[in-house]
DRENBAVEX-203075 format. One line per field, with one value per atom (N, C-alpha, C, CB): atom name; residue in three letters; residue number from 1; x, y, z. Coordinates in nm, 2 decimals. Atoms other than C-alpha are relative to their C-alpha. Glycine has a CB too. Layout:
BEGIN
a <- (CA; ...) $
r <- (ALA; ...) $
k <- (NUM; ...) $
east <- (X; ...) $
north <- (Y; ...) $
up <- (Z; ...) $
END
This chain:
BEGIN
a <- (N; CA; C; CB; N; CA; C; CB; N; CA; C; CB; N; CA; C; CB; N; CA; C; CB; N; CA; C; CB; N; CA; C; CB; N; CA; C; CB; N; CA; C; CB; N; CA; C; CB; N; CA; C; CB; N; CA; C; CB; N; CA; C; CB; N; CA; C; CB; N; CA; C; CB; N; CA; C; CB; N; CA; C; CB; N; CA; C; CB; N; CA; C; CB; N; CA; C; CB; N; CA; C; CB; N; CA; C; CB; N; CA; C; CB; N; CA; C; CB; N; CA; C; CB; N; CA; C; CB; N; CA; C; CB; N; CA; C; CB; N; CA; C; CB; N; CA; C; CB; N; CA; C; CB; N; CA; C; CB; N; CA; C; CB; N; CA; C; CB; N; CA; C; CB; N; CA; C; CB; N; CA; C; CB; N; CA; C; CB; N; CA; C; CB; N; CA; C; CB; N; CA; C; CB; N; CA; C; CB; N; CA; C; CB; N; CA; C; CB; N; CA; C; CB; N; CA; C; CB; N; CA; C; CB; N; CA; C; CB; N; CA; C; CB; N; CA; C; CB; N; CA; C; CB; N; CA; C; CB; N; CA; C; CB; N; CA; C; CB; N; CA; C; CB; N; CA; C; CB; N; CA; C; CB; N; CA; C; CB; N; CA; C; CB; N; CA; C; CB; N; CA; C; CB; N; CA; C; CB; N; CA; C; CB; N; CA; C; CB; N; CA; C; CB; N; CA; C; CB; N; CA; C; CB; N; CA; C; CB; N; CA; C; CB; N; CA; C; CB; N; CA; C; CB; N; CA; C; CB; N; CA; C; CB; N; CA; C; CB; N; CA; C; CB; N; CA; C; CB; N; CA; C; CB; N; CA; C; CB; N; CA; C; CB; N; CA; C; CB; N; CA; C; CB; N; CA; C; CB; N; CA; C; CB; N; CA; C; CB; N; CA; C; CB; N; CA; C; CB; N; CA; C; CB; N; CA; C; CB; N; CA; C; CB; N; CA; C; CB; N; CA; C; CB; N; CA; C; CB; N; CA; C; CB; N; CA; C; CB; N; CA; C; CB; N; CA; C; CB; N; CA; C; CB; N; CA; C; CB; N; CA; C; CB; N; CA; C; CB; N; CA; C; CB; N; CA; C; CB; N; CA; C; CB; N; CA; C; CB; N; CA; C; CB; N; CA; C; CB; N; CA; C; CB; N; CA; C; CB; N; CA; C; CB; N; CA; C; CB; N; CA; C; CB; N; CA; C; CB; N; CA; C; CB; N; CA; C; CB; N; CA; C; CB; N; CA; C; CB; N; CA; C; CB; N; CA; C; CB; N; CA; C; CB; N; CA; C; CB; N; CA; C; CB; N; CA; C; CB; N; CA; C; CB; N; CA; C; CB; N; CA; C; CB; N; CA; C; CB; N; CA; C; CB; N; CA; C; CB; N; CA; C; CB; N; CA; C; CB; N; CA; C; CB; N; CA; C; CB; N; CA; C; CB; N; CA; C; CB) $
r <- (UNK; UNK; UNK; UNK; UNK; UNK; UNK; UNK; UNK; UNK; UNK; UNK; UNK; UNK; UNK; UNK; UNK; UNK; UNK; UNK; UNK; UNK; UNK; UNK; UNK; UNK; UNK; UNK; UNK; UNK; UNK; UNK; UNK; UNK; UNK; UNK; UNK; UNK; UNK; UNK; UNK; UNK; UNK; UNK; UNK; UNK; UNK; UNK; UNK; UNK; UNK; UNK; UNK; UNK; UNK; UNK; UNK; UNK; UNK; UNK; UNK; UNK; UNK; UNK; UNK; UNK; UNK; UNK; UNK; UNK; UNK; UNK; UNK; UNK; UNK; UNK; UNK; UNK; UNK; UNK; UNK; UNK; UNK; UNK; UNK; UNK; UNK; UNK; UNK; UNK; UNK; UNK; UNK; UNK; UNK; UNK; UNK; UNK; UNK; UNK; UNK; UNK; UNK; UNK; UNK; UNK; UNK; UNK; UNK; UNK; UNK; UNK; UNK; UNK; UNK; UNK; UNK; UNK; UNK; UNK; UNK; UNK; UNK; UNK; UNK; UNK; UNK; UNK; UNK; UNK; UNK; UNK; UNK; UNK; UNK; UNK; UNK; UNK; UNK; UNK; UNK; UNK; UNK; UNK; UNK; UNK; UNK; UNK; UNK; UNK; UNK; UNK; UNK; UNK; UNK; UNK; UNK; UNK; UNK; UNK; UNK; UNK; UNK; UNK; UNK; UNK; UNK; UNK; UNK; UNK; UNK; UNK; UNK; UNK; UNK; UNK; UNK; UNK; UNK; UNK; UNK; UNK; UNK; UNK; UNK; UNK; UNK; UNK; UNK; UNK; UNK; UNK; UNK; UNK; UNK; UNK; UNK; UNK; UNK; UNK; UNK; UNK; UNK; UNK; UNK; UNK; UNK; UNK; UNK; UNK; UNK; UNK; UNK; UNK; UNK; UNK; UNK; UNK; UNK; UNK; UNK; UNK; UNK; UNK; UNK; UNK; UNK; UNK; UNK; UNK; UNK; UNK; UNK; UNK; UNK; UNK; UNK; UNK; UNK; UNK; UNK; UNK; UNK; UNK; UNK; UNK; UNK; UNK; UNK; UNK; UNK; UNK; UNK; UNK; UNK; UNK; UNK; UNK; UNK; UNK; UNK; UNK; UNK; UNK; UNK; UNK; UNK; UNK; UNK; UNK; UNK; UNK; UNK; UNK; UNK; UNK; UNK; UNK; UNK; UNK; UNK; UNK; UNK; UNK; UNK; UNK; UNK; UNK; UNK; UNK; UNK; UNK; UNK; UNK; UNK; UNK; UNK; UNK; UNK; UNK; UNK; UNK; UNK; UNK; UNK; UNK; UNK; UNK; UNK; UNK; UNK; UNK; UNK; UNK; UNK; UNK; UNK; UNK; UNK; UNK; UNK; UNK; UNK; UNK; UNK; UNK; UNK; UNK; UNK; UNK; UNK; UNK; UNK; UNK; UNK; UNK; UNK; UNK; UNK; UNK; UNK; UNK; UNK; UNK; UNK; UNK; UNK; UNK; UNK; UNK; UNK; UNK; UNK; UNK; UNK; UNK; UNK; UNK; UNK; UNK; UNK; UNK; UNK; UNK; UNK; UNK; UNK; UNK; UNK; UNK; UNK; UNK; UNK; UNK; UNK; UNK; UNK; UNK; UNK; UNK; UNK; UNK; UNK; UNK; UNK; UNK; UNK; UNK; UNK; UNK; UNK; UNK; UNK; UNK; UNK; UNK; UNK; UNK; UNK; UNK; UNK; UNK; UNK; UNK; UNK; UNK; UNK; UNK; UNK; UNK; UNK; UNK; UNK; UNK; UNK; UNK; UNK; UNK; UNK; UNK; UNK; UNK; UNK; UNK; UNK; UNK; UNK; UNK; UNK; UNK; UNK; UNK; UNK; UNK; UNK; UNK; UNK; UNK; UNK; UNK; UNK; UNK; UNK; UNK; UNK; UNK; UNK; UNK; UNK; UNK; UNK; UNK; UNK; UNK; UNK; UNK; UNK; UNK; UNK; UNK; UNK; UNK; UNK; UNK; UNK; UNK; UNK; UNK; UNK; UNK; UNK; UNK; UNK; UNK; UNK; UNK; UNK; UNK; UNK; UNK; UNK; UNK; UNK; UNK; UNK; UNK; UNK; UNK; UNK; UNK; UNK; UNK; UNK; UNK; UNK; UNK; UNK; UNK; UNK; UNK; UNK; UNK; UNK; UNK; UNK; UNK; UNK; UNK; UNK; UNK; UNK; UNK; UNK; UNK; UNK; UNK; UNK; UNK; UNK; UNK; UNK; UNK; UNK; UNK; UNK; UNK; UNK; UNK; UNK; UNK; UNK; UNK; UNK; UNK; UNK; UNK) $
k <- (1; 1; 1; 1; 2; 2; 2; 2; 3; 3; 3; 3; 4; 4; 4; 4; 5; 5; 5; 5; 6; 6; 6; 6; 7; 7; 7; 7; 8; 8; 8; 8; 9; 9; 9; 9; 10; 10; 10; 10; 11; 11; 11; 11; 12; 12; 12; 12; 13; 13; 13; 13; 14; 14; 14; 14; 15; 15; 15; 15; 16; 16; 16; 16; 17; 17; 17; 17; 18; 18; 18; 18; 19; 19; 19; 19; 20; 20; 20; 20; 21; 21; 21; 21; 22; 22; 22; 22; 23; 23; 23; 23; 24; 24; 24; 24; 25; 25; 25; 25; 26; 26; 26; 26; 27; 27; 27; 27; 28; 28; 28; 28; 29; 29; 29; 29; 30; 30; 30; 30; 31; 31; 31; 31; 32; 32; 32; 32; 33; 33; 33; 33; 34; 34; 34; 34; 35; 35; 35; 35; 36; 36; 36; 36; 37; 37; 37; 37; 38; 38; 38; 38; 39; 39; 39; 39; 40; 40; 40; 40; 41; 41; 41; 41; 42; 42; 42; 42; 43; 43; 43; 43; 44; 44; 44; 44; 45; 45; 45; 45; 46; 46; 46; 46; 47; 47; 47; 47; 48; 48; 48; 48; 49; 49; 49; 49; 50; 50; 50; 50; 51; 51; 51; 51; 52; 52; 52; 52; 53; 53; 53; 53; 54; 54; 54; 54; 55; 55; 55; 55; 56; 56; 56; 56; 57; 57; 57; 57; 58; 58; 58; 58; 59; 59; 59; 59; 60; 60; 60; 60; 61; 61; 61; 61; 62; 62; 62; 62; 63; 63; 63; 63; 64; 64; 64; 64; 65; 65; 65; 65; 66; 66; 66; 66; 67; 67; 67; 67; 68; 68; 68; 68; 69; 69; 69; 69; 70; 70; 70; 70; 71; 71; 71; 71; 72; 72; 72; 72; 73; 73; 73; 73; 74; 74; 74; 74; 75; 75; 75; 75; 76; 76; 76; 76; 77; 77; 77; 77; 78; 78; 78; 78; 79; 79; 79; 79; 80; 80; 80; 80; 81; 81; 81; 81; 82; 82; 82; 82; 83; 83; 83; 83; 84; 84; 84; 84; 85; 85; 85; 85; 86; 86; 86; 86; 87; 87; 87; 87; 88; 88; 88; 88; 89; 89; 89; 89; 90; 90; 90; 90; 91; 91; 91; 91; 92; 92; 92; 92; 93; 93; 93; 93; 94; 94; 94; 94; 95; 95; 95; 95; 96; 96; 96; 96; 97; 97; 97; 97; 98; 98; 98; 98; 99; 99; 99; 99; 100; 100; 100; 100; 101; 101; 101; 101; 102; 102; 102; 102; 103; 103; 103; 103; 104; 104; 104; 104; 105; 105; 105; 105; 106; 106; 106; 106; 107; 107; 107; 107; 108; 108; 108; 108; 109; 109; 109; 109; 110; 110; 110; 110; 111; 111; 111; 111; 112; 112; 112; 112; 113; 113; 113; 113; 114; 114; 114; 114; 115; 115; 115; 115; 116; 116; 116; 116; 117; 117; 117; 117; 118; 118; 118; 118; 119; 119; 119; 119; 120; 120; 120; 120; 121; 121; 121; 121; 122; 122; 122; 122; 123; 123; 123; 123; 124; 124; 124; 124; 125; 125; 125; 125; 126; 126; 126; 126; 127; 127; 127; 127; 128; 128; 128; 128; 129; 129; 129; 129; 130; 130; 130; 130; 131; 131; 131; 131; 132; 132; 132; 132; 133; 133; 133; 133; 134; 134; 134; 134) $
east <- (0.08; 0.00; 0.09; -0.09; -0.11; 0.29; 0.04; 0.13; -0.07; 0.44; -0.10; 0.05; 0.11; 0.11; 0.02; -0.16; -0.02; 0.11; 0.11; -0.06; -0.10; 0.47; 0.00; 0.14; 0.02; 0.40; -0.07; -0.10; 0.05; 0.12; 0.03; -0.04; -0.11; 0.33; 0.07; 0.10; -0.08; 0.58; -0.07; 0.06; 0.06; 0.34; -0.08; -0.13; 0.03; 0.18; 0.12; -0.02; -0.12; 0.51; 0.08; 0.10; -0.04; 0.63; -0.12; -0.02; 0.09; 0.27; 0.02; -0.19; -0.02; 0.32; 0.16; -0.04; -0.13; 0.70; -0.08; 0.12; 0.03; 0.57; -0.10; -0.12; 0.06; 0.28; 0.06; -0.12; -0.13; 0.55; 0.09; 0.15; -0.10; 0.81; -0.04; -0.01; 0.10; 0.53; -0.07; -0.09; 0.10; 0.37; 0.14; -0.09; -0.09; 0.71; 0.06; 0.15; -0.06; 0.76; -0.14; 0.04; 0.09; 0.43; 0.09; -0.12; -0.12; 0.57; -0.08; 0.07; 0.03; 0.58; -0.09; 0.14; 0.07; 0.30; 0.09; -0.11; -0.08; 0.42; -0.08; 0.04; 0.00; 0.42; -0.10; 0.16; 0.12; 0.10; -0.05; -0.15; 0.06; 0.01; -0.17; 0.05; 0.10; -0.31; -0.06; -0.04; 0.09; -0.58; -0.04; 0.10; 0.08; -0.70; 0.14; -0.15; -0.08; -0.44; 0.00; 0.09; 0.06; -0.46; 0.16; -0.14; -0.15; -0.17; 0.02; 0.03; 0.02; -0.09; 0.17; 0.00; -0.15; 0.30; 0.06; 0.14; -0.10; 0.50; 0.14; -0.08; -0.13; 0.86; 0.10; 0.05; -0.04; 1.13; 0.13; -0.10; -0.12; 1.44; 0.02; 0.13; -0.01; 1.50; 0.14; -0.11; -0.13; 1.86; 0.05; 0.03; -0.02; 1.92; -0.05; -0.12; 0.05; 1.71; -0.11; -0.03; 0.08; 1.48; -0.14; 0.04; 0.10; 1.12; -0.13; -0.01; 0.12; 0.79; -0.09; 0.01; 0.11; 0.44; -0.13; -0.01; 0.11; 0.12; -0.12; -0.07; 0.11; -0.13; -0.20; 0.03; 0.15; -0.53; -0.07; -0.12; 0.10; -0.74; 0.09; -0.16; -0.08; -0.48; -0.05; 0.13; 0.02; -0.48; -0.09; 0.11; 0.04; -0.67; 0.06; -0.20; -0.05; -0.56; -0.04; 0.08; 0.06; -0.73; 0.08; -0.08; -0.04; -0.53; -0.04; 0.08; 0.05; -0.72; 0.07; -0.20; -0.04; -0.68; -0.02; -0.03; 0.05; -0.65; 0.05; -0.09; -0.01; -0.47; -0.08; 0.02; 0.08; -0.72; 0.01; -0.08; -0.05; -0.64; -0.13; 0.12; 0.16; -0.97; 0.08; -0.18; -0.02; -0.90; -0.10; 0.00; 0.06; -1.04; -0.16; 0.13; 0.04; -1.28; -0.10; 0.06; 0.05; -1.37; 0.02; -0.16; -0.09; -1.19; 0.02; 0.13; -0.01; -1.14; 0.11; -0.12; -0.10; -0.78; 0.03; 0.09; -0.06; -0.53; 0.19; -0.04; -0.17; -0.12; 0.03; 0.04; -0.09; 0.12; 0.15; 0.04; -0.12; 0.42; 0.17; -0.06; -0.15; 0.83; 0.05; 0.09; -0.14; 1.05; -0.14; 0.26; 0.06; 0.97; -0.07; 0.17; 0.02; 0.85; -0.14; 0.07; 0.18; 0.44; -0.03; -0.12; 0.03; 0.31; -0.16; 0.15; 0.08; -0.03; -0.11; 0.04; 0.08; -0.31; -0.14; 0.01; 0.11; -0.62; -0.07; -0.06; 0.08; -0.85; 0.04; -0.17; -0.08; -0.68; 0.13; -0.09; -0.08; -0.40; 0.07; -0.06; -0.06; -0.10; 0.08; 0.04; -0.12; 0.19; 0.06; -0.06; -0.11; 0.49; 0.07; 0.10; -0.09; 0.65; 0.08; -0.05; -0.03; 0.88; 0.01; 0.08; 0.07; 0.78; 0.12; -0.08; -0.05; 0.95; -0.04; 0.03; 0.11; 0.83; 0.08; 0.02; 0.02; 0.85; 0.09; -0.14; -0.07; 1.15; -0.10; 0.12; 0.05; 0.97; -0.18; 0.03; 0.16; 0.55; -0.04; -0.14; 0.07; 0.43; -0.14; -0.01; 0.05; 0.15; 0.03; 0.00; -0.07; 0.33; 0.09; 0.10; -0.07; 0.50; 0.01; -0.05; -0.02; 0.65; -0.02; 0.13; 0.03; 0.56; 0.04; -0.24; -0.09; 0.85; -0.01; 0.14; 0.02; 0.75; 0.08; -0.01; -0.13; 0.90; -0.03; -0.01; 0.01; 0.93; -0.05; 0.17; 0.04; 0.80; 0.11; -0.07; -0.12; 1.18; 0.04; 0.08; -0.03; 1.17; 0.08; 0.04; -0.10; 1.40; -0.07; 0.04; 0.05; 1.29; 0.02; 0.08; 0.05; 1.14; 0.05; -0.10; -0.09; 1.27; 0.12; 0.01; -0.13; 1.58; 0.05; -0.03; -0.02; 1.59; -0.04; -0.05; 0.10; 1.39; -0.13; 0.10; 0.13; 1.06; -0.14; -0.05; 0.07; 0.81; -0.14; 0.07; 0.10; 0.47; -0.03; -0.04; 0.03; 0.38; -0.11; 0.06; 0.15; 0.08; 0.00; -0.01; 0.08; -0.09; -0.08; -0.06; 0.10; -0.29; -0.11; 0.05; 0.13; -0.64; -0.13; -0.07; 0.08; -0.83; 0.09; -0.16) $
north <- (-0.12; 0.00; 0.13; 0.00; -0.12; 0.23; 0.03; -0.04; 0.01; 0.17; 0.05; -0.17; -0.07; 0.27; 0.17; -0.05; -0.09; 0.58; 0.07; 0.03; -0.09; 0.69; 0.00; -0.03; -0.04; 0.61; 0.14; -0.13; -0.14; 0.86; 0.14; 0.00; -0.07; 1.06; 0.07; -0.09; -0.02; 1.09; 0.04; -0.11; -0.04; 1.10; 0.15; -0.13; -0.13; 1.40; 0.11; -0.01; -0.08; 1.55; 0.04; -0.09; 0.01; 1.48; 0.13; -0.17; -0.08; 1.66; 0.12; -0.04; -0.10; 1.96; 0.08; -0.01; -0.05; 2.00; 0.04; -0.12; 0.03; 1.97; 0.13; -0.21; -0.12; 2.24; 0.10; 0.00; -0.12; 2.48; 0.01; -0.09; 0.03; 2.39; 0.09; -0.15; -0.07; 2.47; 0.14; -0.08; -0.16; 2.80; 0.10; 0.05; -0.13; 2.96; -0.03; 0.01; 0.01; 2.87; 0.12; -0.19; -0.09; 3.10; 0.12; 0.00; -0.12; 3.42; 0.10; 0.05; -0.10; 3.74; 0.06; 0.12; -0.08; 4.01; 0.09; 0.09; -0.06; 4.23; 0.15; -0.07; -0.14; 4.65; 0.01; 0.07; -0.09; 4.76; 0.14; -0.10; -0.10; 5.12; -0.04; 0.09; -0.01; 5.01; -0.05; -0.06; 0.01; 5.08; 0.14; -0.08; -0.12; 5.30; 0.00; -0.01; -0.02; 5.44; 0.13; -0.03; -0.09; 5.66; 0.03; -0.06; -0.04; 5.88; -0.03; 0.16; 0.11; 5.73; 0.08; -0.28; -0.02; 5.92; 0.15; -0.20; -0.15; 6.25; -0.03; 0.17; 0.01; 6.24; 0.07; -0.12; -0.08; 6.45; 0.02; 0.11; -0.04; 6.64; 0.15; -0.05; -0.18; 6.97; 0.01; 0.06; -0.05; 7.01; -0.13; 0.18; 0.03; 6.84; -0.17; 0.12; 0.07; 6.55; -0.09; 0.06; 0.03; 6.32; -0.01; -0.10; -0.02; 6.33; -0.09; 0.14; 0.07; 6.13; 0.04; -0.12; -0.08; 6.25; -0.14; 0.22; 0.12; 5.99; 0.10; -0.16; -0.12; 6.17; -0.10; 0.14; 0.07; 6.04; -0.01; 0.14; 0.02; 6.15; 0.04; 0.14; -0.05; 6.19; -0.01; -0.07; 0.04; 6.21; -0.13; -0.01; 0.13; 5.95; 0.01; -0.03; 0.02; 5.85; -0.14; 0.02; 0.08; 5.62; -0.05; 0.07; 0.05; 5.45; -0.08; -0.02; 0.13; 5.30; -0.04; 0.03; 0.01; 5.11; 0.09; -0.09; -0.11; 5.34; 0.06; 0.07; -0.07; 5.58; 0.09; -0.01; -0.06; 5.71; 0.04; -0.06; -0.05; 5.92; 0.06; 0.10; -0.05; 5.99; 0.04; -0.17; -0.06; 6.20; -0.04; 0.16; 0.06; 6.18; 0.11; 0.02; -0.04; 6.44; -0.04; 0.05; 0.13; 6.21; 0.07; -0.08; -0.07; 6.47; -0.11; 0.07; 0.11; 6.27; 0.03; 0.00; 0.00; 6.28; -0.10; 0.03; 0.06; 6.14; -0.04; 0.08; 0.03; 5.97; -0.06; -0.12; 0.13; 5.83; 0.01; 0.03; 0.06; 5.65; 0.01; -0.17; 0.01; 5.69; -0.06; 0.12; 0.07; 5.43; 0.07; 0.15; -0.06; 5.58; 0.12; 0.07; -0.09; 5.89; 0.04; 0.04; 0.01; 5.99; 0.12; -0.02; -0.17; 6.27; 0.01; 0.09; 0.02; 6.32; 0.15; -0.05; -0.17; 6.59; 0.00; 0.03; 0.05; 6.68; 0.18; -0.13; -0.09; 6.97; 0.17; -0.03; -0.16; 7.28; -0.02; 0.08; 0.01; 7.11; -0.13; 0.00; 0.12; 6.88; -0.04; 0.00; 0.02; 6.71; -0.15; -0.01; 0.07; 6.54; -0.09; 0.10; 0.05; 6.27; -0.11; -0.03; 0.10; 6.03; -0.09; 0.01; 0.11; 5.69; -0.07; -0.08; 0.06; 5.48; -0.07; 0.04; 0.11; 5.14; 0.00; -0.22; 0.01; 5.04; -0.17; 0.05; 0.12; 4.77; -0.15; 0.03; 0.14; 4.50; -0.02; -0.03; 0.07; 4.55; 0.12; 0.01; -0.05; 4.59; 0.08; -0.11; -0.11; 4.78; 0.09; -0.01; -0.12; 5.06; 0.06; -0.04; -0.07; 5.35; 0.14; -0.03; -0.12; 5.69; 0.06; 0.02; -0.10; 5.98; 0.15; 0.00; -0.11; 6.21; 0.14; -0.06; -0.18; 6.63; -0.03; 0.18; 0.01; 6.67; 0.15; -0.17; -0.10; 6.95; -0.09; 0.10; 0.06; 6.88; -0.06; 0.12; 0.05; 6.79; -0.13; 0.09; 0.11; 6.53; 0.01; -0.10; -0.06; 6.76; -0.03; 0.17; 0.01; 6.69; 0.13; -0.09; -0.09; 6.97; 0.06; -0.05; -0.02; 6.97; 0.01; -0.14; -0.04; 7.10; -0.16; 0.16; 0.12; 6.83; -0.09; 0.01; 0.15; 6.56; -0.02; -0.17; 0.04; 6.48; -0.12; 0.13; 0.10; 6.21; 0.02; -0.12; 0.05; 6.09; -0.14; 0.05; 0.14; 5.72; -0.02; -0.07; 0.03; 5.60; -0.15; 0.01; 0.09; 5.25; -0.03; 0.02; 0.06; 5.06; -0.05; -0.08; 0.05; 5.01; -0.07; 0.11; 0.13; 4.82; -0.03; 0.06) $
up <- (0.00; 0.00; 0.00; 0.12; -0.04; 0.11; -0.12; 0.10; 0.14; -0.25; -0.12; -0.04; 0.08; -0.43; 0.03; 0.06; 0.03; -0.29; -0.01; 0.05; 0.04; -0.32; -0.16; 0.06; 0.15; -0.71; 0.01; -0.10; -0.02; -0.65; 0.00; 0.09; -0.04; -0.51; -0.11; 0.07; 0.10; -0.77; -0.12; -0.02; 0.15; -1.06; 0.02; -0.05; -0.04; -0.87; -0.05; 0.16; -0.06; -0.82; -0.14; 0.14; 0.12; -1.22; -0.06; -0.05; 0.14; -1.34; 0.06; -0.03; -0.01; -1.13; -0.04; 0.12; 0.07; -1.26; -0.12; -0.04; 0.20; -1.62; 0.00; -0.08; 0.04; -1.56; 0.04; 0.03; -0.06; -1.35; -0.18; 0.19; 0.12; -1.66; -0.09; -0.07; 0.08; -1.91; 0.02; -0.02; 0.00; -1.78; -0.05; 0.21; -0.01; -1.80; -0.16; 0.15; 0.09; -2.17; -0.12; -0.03; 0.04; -2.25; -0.01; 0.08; 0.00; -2.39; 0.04; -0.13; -0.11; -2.20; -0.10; 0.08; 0.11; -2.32; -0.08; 0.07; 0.06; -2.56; 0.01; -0.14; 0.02; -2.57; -0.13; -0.01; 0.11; -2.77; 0.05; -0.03; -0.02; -2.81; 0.03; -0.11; 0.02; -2.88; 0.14; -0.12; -0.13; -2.57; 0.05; 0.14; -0.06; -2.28; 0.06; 0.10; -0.08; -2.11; 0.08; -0.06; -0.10; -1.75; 0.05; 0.12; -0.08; -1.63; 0.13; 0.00; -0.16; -1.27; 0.04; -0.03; -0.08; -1.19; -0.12; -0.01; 0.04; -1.28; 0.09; 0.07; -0.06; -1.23; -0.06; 0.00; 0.08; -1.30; 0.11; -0.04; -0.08; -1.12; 0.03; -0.06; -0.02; -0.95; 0.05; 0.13; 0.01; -0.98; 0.10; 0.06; -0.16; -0.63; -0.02; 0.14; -0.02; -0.66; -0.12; 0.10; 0.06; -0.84; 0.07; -0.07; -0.06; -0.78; -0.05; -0.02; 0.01; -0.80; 0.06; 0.04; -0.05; -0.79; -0.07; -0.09; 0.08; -0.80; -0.03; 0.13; -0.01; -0.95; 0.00; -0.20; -0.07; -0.84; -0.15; 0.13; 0.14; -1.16; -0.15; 0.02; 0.07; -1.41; -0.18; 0.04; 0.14; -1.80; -0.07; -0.03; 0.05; -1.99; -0.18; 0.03; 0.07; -2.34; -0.10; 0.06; 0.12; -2.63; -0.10; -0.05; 0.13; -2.89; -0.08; -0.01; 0.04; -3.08; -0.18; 0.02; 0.11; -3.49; -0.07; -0.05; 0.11; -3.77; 0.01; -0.03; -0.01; -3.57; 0.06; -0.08; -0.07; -3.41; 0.14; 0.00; -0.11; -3.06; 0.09; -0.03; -0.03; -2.83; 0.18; -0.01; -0.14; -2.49; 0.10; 0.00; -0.12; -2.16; -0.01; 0.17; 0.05; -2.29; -0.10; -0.01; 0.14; -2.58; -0.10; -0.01; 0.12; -2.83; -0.06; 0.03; 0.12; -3.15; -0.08; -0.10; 0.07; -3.31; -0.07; 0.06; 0.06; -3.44; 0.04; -0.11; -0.04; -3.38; -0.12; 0.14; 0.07; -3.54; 0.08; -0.20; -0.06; -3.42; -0.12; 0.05; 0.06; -3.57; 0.10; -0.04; -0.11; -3.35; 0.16; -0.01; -0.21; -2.96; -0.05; 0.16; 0.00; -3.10; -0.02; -0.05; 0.03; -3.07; -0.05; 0.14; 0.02; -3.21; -0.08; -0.12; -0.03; -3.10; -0.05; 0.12; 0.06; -3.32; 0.02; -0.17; 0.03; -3.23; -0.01; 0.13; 0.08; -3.35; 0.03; 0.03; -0.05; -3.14; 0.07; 0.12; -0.09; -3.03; -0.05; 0.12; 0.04; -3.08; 0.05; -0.08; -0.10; -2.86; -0.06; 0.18; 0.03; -2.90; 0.14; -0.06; -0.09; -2.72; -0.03; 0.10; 0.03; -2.67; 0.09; -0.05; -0.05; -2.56; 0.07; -0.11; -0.06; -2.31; 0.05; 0.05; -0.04; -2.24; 0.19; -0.14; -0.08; -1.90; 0.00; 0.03; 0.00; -1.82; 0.05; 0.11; -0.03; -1.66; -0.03; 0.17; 0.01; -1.72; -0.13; 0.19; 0.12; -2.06; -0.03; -0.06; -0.07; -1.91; -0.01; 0.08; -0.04; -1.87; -0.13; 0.13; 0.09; -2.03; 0.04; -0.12; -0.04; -1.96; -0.15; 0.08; 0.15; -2.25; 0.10; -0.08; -0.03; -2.20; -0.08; -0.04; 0.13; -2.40; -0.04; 0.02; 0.10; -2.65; -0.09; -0.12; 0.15; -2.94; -0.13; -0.05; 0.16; -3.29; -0.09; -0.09; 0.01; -3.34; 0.06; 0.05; -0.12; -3.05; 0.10; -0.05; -0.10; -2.84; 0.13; -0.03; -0.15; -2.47; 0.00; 0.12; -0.08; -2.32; 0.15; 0.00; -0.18; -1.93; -0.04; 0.13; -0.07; -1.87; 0.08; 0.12; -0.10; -1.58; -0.02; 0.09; 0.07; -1.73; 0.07; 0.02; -0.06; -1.70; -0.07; 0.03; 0.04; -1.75; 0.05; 0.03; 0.00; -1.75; 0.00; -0.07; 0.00; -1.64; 0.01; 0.07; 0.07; -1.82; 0.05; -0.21; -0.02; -1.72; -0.09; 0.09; 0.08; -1.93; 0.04; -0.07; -0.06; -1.82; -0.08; 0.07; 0.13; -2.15; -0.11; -0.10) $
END
């Protein structure tokens, strides 16, 4: 009886390798503009120091196919993407940035100002960290 269940045992202990093994051969998500995305951090530097700010009701942000760019407003634009670089138009208004994925969660992404050149804006640097929420 003892010998039954250390087979048990074992064959248990084999299928939970094999599904551990196998979950980590699924591939990571990958960085799509396309979604909702809600500003959630400001960060930047004041000579002295770097800085972090969580902001509560922050920006919202639409990317949807086509090109299509819809504010938190529900303004109706337009983007297009070069490499990291966004450059975002919509009926009185237009902004530039450049995109920074977020090292470890594809979720995420900082949208650094920019000029219509792609020159960063801050002196000190500064960012925007966007979240992806659909």
């Amino acid at each position: 009886m003892k010998t039954i269940f250390k087979i048990i045992e074992k064959v248990f202990l084999l299928i939970c390798i094999t599904i551990l093994a196998d979950r980590s051969n699924f591939p990571p998500k990958e960085f799509t503009l396309i979604g909702k995305w809600k500003e959630i951090e400001s960060s930047g530097s004041d000579v002295n120091k770097l800085f972090q700010i969580s902001i509560e009701d922050g920006n919202e942000i639409t990317f949807e196919k086509g090109n299509i760019a819809i504010d938190k407003l529900k303004n109706k634009g337009t983007y297009e993407t070069f490499g990291d670089n966004l450059h975002i138009s919509f009926p009185k208004e237009e902004y530039y940035y450049i995109i920074n994925r977020h090292k470890t969660d594809p979720e995420k992404m900082y949208l650094t100002p920019a000029d219509e050149y792609y020159s960063i804006l801050c002196d000190e640097g500064c960012a925007f960290l966007y979240k992806k929420i659909q």
